[in-house]
N, C-alpha and C positions, 0 to 999 in steps of 0.2 A: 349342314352345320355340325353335324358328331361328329364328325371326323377331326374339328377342329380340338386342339388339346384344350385339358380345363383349365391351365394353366393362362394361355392366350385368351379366350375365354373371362377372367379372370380380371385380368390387364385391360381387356376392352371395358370390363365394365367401373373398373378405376377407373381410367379416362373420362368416362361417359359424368364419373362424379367432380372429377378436377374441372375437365374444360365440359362444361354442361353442351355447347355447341356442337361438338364432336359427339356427345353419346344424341344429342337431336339426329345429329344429321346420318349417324351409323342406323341409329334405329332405324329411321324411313327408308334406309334403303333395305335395310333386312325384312323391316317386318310389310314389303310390299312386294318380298317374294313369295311364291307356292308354296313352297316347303312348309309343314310345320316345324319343325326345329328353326329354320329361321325365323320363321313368324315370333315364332316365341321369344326367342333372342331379343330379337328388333321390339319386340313391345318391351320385353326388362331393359334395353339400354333408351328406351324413352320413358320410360317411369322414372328411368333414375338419375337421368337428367331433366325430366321435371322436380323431382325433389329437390336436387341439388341450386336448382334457380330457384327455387323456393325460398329452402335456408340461406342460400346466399343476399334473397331478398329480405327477410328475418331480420336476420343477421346487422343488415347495412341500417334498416330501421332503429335497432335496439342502438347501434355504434350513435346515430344520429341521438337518440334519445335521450344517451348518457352526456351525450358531449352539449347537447344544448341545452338541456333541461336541468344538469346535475347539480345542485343546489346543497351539497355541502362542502 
């Protein structure tokens, strides 16, 4: 996985925050090979889309919260 530039690198783990599915599905396949550098890869592009489902889930709560609840 060094070899790869930090730049790509970089870009996979945007992704991983935009489309949370993509960085799930990039992580398991890295972080289920040998290597450590992919390991390691593959667990930060699955932290980082579980985050990003997280706030996205937050997120759609508070959207719901305001729009049903907003009382002034």
């Amino acid at each position: 996985m060094s070899d790869k530039p930090p730049k790509l690198k970089l870009l996979i783990y945007l992704l991983s925050f935009i489309m949370p599915l993509v960085g799930l599905s990039v992580g398991m396949v890295y972080y289920l090979r040998p290597d450590a550098d992919c390991h390691r890869f593959g667990k930060i592009c699955l932290v980082i889309g579980i985050i990003a489902i997280i706030l996205s889930c937050l997120s759609f709560l508070g959207w719901l919260g305001f729009f049903f609840f907003n009382i002034f």
